[in-house]
N, C-alpha and C positions, 0 to 999 in steps of 0.2 A: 574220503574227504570228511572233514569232520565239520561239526554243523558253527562253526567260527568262518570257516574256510568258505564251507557255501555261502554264507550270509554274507561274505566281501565280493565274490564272485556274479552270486546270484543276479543283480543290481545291473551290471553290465553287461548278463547271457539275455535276459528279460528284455531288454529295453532292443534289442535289435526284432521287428516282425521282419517275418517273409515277405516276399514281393508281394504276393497272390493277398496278402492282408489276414493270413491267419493269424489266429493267436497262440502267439510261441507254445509249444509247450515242454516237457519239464525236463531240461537235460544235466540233471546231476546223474543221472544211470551213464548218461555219453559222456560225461565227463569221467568217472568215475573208472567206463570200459577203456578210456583211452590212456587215465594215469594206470591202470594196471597193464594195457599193453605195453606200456615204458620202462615198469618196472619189472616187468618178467624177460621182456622182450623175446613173448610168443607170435607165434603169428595170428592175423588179424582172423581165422578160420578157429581160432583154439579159445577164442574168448566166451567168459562161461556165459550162460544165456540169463543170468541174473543183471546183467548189463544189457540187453536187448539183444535184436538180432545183429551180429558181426558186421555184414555188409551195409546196415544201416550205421554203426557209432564209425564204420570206416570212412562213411560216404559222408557225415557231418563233422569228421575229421579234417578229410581233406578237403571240404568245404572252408571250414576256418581256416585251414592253413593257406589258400590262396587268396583270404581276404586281407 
């Protein structure tokens, strides 16, 4: 994602906290793990660990997606 992209994005990932009141922290790596799941269409076990751990950008995946 390039730093145009984030900065439109950023704005509206930021602005939602958790329930529990933490403060967000920084998810251009899950964003990042989740447009290269799309565009490979590997599976969510094959993502490189430069985007975090798999089962975590899977789990704030499917978190958005049911929001």
């Amino acid at each position: 994602m390039s730093e145009e992209e984030w900065a439109f994005f950023e704005r509206f990932i930021l602005a939602v906290r958790a329930p529990n009141g933490r403060k967000p922290t920084n998810h251009r790596p899950v964003l990042d793990g989740i447009f290269w799941i799309a565009r490979t269409g590997a599976p969510w076990r094959d993502l490189p660990a430069e985007f975090g751990k798999w089962s975590s950008v899977c789990r704030q995946f499917r978190r958005w997606t049911l929001a």
